[in-house]
N, CA and C atoms as an extended XYZ file, in Angstrom:
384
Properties=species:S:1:pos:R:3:atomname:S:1:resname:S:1:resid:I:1 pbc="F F F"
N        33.853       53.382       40.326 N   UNK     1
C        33.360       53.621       38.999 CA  UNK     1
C        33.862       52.557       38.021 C   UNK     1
N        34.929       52.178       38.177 N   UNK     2
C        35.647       51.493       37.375 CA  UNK     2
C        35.223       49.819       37.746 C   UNK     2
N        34.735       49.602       38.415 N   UNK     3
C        33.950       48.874       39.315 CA  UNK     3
C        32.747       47.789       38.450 C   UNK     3
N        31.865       49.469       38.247 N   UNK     4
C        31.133       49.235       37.717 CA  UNK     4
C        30.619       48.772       35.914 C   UNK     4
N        31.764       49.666       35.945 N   UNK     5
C        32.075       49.166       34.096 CA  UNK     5
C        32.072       48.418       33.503 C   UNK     5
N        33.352       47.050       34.607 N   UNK     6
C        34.104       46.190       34.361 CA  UNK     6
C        33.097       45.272       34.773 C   UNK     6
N        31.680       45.472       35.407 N   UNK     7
C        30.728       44.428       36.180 CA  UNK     7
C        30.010       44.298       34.724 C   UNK     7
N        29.640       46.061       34.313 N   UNK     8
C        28.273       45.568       33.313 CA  UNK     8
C        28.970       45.427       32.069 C   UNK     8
N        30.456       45.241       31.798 N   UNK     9
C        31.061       44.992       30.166 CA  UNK     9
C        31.127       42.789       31.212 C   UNK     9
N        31.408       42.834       31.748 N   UNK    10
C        31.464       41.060       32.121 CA  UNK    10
C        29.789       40.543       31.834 C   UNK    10
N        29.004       41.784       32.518 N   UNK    11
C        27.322       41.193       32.276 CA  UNK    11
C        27.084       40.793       30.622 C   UNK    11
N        27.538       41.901       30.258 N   UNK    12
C        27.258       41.858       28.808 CA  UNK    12
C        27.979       40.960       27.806 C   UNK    12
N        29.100       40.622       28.172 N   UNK    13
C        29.761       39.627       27.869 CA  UNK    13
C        29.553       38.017       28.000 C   UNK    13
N        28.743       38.110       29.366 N   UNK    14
C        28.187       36.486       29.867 CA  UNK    14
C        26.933       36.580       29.182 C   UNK    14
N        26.371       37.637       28.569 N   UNK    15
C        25.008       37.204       28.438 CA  UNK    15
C        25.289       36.215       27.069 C   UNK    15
N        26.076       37.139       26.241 N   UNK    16
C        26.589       36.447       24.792 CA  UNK    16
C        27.285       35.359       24.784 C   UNK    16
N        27.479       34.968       25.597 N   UNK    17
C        28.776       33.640       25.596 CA  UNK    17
C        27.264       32.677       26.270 C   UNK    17
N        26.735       32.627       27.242 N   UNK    18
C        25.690       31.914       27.880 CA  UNK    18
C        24.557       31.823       27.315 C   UNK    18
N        24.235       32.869       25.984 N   UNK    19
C        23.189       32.588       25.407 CA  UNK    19
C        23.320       31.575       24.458 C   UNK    19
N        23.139       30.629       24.376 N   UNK    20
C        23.650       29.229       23.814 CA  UNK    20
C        21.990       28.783       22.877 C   UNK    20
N        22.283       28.730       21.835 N   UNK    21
C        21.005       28.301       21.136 CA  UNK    21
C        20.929       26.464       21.114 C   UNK    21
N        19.559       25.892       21.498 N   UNK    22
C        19.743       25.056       21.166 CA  UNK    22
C        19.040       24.242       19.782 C   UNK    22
N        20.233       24.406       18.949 N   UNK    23
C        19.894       24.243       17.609 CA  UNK    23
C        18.672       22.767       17.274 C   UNK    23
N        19.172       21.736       17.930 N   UNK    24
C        18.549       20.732       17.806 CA  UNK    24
C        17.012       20.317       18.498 C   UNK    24
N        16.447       22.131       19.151 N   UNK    25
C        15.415       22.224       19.902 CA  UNK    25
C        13.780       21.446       19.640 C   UNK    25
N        14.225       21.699       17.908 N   UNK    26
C        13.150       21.816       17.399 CA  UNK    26
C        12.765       19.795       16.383 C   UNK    26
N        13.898       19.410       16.569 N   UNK    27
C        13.678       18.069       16.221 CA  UNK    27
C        12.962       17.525       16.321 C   UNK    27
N        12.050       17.256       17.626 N   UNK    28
C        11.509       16.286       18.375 CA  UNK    28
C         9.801       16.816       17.527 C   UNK    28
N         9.833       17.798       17.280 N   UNK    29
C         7.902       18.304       16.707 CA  UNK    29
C         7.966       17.655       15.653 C   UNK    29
N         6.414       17.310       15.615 N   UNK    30
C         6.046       16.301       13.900 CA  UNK    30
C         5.539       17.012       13.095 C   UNK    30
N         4.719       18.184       13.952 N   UNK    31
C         3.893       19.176       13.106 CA  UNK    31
C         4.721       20.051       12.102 C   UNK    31
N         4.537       19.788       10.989 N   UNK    32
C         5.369       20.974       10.105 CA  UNK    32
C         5.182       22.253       10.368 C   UNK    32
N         4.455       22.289       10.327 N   UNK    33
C         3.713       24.015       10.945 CA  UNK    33
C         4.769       24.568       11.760 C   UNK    33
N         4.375       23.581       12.691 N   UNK    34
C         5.557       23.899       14.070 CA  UNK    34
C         6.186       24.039       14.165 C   UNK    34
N         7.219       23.046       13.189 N   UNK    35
C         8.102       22.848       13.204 CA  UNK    35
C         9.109       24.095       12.619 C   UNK    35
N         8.522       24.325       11.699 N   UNK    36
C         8.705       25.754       10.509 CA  UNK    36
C         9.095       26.830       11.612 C   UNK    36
N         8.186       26.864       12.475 N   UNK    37
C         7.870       28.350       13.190 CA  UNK    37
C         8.837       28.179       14.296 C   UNK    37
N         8.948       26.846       14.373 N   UNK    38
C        10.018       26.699       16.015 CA  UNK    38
C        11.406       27.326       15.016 C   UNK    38
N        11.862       26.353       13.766 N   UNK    39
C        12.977       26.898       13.382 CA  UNK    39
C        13.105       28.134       12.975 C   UNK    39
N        12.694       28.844       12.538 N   UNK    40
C        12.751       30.054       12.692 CA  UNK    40
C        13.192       31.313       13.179 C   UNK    40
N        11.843       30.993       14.571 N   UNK    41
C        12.526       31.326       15.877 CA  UNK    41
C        14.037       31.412       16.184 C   UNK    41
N        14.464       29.903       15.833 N   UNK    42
C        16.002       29.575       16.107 CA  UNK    42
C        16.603       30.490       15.280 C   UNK    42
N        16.125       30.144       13.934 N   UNK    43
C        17.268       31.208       13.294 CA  UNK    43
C        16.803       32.609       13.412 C   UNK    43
N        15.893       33.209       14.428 N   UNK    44
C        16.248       34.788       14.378 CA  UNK    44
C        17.012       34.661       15.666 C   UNK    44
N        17.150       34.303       16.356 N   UNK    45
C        17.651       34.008       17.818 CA  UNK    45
C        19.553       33.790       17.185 C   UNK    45
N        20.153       33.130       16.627 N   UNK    46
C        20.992       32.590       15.807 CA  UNK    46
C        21.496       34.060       15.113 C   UNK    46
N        20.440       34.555       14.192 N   UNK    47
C        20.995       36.020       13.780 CA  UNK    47
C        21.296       37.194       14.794 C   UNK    47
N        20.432       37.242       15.706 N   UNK    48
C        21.115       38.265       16.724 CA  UNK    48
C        21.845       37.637       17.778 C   UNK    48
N        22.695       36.042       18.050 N   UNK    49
C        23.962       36.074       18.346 CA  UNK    49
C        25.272       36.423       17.433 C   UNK    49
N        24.952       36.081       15.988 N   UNK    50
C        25.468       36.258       15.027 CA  UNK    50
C        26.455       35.311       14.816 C   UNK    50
N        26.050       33.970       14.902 N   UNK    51
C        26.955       32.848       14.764 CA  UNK    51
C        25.809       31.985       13.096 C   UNK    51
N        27.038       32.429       12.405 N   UNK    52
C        26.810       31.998       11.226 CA  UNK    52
C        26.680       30.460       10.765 C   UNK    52
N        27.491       29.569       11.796 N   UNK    53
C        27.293       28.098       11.865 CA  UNK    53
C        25.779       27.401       12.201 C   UNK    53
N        26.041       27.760       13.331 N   UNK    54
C        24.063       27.816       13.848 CA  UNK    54
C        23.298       27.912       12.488 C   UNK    54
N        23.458       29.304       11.944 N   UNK    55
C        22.249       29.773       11.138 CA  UNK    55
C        22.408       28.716        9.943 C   UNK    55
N        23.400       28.601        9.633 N   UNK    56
C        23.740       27.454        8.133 CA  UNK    56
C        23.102       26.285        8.416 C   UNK    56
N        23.031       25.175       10.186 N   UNK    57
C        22.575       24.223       10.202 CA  UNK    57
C        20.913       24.549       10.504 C   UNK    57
N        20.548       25.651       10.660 N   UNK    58
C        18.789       25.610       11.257 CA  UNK    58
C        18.187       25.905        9.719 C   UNK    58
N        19.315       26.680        8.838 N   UNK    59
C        18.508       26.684        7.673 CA  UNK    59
C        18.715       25.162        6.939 C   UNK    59
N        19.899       24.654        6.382 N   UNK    60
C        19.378       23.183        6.504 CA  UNK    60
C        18.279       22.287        6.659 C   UNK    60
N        17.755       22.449        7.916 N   UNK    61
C        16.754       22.299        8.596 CA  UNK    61
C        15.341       22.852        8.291 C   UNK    61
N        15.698       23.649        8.022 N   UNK    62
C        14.452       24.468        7.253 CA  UNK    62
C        14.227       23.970        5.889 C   UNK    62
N        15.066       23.486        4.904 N   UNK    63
C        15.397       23.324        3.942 CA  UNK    63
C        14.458       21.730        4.145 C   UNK    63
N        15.261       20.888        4.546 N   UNK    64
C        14.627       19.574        4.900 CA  UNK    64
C        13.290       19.065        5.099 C   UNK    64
N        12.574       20.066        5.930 N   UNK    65
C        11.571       20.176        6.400 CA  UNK    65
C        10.327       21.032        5.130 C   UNK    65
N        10.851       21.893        4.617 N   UNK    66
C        10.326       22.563        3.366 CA  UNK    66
C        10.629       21.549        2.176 C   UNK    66
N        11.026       20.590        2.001 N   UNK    67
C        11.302       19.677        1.192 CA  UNK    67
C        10.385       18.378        1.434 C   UNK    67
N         9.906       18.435        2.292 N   UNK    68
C         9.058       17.119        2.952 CA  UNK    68
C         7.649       17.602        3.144 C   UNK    68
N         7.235       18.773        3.385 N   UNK    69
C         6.510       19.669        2.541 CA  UNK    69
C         5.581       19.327        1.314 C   UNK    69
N         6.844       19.612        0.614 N   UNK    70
C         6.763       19.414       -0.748 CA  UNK    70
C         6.468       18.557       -1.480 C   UNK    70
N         7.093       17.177       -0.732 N   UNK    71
C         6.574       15.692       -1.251 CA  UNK    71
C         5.291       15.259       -0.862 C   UNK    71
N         4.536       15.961        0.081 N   UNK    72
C         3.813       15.618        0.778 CA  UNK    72
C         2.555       15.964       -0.121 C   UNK    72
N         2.792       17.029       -0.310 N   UNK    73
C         1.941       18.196       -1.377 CA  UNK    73
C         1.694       17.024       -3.115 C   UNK    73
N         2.854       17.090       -3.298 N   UNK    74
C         3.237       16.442       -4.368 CA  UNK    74
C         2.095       15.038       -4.617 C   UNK    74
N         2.521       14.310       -3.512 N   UNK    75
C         1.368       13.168       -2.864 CA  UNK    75
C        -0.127       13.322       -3.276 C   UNK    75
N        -0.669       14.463       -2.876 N   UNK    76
C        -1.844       14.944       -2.477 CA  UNK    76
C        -2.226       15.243       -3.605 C   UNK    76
N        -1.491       15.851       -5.028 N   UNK    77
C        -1.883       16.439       -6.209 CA  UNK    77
C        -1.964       14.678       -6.717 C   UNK    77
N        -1.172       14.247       -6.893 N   UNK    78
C        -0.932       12.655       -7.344 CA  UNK    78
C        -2.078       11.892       -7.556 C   UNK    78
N        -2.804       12.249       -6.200 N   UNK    79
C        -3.990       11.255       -5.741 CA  UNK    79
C        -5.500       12.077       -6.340 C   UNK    79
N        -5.162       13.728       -6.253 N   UNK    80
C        -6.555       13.764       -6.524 CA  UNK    80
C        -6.337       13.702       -8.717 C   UNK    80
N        -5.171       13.473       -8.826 N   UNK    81
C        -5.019       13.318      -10.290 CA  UNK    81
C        -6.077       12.283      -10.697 C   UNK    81
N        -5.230       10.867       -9.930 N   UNK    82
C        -5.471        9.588      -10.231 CA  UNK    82
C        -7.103       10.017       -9.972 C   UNK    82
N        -7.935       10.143       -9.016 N   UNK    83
C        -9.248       10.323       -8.979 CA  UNK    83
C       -10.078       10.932       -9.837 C   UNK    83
N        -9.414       12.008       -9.942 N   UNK    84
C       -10.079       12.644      -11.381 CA  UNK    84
C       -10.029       11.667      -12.689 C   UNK    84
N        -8.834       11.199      -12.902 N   UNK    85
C        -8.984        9.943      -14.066 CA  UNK    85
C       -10.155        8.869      -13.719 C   UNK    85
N       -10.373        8.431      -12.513 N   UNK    86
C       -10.990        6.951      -12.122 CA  UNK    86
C       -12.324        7.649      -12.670 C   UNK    86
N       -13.122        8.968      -11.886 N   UNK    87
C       -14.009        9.395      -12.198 CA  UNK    87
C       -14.420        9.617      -13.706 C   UNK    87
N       -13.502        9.996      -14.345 N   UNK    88
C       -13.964       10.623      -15.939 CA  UNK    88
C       -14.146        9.146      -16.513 C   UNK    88
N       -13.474        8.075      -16.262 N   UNK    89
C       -13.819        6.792      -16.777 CA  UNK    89
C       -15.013        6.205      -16.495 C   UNK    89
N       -14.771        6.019      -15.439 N   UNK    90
C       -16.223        5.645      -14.652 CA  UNK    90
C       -17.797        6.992      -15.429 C   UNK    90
N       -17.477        7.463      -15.512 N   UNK    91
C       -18.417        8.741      -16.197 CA  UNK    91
C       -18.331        8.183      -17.941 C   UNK    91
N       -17.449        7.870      -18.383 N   UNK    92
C       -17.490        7.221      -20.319 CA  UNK    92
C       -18.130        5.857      -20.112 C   UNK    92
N       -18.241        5.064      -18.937 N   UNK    93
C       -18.586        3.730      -19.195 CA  UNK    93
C       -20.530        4.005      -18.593 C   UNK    93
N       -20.348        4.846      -17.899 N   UNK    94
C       -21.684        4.955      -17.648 CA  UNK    94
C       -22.597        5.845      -19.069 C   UNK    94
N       -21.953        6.167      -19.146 N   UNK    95
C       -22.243        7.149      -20.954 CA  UNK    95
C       -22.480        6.254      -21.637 C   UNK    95
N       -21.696        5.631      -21.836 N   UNK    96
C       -22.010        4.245      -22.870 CA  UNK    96
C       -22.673        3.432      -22.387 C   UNK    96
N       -23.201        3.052      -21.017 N   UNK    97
C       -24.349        1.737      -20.922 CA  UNK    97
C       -25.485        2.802      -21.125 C   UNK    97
N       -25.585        3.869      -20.897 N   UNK    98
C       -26.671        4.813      -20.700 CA  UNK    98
C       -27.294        4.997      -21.993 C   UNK    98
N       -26.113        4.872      -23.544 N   UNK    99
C       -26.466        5.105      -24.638 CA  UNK    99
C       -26.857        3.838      -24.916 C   UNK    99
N       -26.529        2.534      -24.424 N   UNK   100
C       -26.797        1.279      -24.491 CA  UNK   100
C       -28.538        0.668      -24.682 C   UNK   100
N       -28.232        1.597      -23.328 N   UNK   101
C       -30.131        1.435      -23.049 CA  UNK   101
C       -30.922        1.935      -23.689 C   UNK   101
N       -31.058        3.127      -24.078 N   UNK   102
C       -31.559        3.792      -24.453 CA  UNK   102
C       -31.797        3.890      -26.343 C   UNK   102
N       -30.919        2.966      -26.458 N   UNK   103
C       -31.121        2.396      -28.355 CA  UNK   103
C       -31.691        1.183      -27.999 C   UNK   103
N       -31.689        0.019      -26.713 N   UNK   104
C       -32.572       -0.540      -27.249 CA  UNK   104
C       -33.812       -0.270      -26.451 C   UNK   104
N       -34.431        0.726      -25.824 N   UNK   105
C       -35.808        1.256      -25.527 CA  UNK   105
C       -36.051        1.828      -26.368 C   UNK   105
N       -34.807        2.486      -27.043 N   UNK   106
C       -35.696        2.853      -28.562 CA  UNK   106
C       -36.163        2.162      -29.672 C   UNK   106
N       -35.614        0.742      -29.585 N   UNK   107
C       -35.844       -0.104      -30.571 CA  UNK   107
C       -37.126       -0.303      -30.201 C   UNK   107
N       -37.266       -0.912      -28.968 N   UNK   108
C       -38.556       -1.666      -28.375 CA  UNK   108
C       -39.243       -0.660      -28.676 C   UNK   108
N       -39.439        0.515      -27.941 N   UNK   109
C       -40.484        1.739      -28.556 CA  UNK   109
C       -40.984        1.501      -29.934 C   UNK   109
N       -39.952        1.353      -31.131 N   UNK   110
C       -40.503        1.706      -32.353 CA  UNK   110
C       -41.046        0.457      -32.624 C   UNK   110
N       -40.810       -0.560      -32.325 N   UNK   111
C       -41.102       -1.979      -32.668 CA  UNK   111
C       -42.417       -2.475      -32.214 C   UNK   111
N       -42.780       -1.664      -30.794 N   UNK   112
C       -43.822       -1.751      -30.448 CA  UNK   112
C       -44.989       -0.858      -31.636 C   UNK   112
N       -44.767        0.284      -31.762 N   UNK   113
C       -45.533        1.169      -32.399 CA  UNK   113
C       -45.726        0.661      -34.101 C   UNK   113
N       -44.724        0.245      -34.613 N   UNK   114
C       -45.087       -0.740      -35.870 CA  UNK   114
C       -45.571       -1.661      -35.769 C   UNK   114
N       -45.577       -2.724      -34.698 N   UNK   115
C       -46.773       -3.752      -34.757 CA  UNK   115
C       -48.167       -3.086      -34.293 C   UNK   115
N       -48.124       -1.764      -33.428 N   UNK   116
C       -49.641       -1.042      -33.170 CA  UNK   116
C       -49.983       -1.118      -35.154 C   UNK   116
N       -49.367        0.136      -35.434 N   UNK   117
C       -49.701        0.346      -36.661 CA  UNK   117
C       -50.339       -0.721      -37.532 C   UNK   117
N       -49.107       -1.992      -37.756 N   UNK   118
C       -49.630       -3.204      -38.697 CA  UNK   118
C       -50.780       -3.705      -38.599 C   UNK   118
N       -50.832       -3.664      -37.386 N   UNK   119
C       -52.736       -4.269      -36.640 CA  UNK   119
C       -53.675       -3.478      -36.540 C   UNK   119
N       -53.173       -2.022      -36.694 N   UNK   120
C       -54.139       -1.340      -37.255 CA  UNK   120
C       -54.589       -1.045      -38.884 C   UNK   120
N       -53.570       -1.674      -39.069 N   UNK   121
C       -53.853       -1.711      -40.993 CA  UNK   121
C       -54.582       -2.970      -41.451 C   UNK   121
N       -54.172       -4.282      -40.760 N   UNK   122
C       -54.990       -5.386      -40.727 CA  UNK   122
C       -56.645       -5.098      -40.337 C   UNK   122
N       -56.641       -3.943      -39.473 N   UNK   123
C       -58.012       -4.271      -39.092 CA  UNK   123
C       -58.859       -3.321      -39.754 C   UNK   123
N       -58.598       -2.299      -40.440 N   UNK   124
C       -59.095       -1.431      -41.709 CA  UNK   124
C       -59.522       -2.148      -42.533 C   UNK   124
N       -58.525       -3.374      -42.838 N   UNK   125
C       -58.422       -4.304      -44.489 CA  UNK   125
C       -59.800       -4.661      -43.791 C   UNK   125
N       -59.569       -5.798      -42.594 N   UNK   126
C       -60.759       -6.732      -42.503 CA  UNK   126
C       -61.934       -6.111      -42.836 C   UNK   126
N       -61.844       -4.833      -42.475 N   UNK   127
C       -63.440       -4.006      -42.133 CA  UNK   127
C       -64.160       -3.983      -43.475 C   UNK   127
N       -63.025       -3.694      -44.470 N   UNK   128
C       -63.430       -3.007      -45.999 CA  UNK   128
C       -63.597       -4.354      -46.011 C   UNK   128
């Protein structure tokens, strides 16, 4: 009996000493995604050995990785900023050749229609 005790308190004992996390598992992934979800993993694995060192460096890690994230994001707002500016400019200069044109088709329009007119007043006179 005593046998047996001393077998499954050693089982239970090797499992915790042999369950060895390997913290640095998750280094090698590029995918953030992944990467997120691999560390994680680690640190719930980390909380139910209950080694508080582990958990301090995978959150770190987490930290790092949620920070790069962030710049990345950051990047992405940056660019569709700058685009939105290029566009609204590009949109005032086309506004303005558009108003460009369109004063002098209006000139020509009216300029045309006053020489109709004048030559139609010339040719009244001649008639009388």
């Amino acid at each position: 009996m005593k046998l047996i005790i001393y077998t499954s308190i050693f089982l239970i004992v090797s499992n915790f000493a042999f369950a060895d996390i390997k913290v640095n598992k998750c280094d090698n992934i590029k995918d953030d995604r992944q990467k997120t979800s691999c560390l994680n993993k680690l640190k719930l694995q980390a909380i139910k050995e209950n080694s508080k060192k582990k958990i301090n460096i995978i959150e770190d890690k987490l930290k790092k990785t949620h920070k790069k994230i962030g710049k990345g994001i950051k990047k992405t707002e940056k660019g569709a900023v700058n685009l939105i500016k290029k566009v609204q400019e590009t949109q005032k200069k086309i506004d303005e050749k558009g108003k460009k044109i369109r004063k002098s088709i209006d000139e020509k329009v009216s300029n045309f229609f006053k020489k109709g007119q004048n030559k139609i007043k010339e040719f009244n006179k001649k008639k009388k």
